[in-house]
N, C-alpha and C positions, 0 to 999 in steps of 0.2 A: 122321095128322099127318105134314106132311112133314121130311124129314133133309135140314140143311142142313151141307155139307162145306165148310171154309174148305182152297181148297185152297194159300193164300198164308200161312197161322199159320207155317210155319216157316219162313219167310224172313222175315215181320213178327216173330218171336221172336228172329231173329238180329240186325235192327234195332236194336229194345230193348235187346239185350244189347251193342251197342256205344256206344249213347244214353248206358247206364250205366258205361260203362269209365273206370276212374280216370285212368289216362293221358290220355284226352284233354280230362278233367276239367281235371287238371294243366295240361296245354297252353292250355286256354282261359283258367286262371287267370296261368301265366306270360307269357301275351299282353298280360292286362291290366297287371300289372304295367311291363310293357316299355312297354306306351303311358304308365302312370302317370311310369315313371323318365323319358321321351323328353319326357314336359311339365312334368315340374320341371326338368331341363335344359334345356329352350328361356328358362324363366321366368327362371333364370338369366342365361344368354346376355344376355336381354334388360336383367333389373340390370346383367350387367355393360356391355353397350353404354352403357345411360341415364349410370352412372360414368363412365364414361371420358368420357363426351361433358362430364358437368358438370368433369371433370378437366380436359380441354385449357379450357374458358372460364375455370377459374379461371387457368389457364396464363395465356393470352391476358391477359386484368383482370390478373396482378400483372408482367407485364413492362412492361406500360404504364406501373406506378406505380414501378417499380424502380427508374428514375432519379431520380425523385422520393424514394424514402424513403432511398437513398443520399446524397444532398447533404444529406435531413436529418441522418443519422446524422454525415455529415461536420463538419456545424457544429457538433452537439452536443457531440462531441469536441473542436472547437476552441473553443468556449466555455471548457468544460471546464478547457482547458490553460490557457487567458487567466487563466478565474478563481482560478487556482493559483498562477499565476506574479504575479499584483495581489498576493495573499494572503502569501504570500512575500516581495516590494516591500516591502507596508506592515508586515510582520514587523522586514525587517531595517530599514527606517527608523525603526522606532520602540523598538527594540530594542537599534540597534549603539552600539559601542563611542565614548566621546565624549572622546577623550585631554585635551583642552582641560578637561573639569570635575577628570580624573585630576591634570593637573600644574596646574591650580588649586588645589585640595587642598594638594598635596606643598609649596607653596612654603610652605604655613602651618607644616608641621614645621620647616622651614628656616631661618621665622624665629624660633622658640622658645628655637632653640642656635643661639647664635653659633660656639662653641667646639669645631660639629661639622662639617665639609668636604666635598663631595658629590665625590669625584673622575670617578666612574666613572657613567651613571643609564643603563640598556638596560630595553626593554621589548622583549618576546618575542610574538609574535599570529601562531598555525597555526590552519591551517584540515582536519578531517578530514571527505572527502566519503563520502557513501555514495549510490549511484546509485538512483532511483525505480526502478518500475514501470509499463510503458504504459498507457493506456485500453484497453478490452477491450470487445467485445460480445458481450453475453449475450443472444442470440435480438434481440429490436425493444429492450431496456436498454442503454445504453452505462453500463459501470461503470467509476466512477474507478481509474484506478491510483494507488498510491499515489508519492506526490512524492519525489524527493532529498534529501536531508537534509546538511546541514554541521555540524560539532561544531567551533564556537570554544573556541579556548586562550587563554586571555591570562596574562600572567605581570609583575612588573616584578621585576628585579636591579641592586642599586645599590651601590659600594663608596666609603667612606668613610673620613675620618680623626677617630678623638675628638683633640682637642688639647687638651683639658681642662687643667688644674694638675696632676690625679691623670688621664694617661690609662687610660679603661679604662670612669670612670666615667658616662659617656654613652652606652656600648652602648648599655644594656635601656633608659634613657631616653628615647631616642631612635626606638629600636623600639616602646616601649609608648606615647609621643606619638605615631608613624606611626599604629598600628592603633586609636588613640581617637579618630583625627579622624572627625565622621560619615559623611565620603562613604567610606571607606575602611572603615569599621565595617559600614556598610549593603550596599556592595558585594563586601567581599573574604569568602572562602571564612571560616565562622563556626567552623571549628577551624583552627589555624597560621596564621591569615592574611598576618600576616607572620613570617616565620620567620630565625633569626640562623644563616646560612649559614657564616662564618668568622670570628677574631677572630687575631688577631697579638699576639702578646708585646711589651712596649714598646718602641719605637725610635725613635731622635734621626734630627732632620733633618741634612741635611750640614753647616752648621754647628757643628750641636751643639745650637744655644740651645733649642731646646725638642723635648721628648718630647711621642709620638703612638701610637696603637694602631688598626691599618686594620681595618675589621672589614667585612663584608657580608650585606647583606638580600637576602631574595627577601620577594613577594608575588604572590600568588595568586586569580585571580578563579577563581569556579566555573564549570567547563563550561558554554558552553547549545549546546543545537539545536537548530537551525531547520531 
């Protein structure tokens, strides 16, 4: 039988033994990896090219329309302002003060007492402002600011003389006819509305012939704001 001698077994064993070496086991797995991380990185790359590109067309579309949704916003604002300032108009027109039904009223105390004298009749009317707030935009919203406001005063002070027989006895009379007449009842403030301001000790006219006692009223409307 013949003997067959391998005379390459141990350079083929040496082979083998490096086919099996962990190291470059390692190595051929660290390779992979590195191609694996080098092709999510391009995949990347490439989302983020495709982004940026759809980014600049959005660019592009909303500068076109920019002019356009600014005039809008513009108007809407000035809408806005118009329909505040109409609101406020038909506020104070249908609201304000109307001196003309006031001293229509007053002459009906007047004529009740002869025996009572108006020397002195002031009416008092301030105005306290308080300033609004702009329109504001909230992203594509334009939100109202809120409007200015004014707080009317009104007031009337009026001094008098009772001349009565017995001066003195016309004050509250007088006062309590002012605050029963309706317009006066329905508009003046519903506690003090009119209120007896000062009253004088009896005193004769320069002649003499007859005694009097001056006295003065205020009246009171209640605040409003508009």
């Amino acid at each position: 039988m013949p003997i067959r001698i391998n005379l390459l077994a141990e350079a083929q064993a040496a082979e083998e033994e490096r086919r099996k070496d962990p190291v470059k086991r390692g190595a051929y797995v660290a390779g992979f990896l590195v191609v694996c991380v080098s092709l999510w990185a391009l995949s990347l790359q490439f989302k983020l090219m495709t982004a940026k590109g759809a980014l600049n067309t959005l660019d592009v579309k909303w500068k076109s329309i920019e002019k356009s949704y600014q005039a809008v916003v513009t108007a809407q604002k000035s809408s806005i302002a118009a329909e505040q300032k109409l609101a406020a108009l038909h506020q104070m027109t249908t609201n304000r003060f109307l001196y003309g039904n006031m001293m229509n009223a007053f002459q009906h105390t007047l004529g009740s007492m002869d025996d009572v004298q108006v020397i002195k009749f002031k009416t008092e009317q301030s105005y306290t402002i308080v300033n609004g707030t702009p329109n504001r935009t909230n992203g594509t919203t334009v939100v109202p600011g809120k409007p200015a406001t004014s707080t009317e005063k009104i007031s009337i002070t009026l001094d008098a003389m009772d001349l009565n027989q017995q001066p003195g006895t016309r004050v509250n009379q007088f006062k309590e006819s002012m605050a029963k007449l309706p317009f006066f009842k329905d508009h003046l403030n519903q506690t003090n509305g009119v209120m007896l301001m000062s009253r004088s000790a009896p005193q004769s006219t320069p002649n003499g012939r007859q005694s009097f006692v001056m006295f003065s009223l205020r009246a009171n409307f209640p605040e409003k704001t508009r």
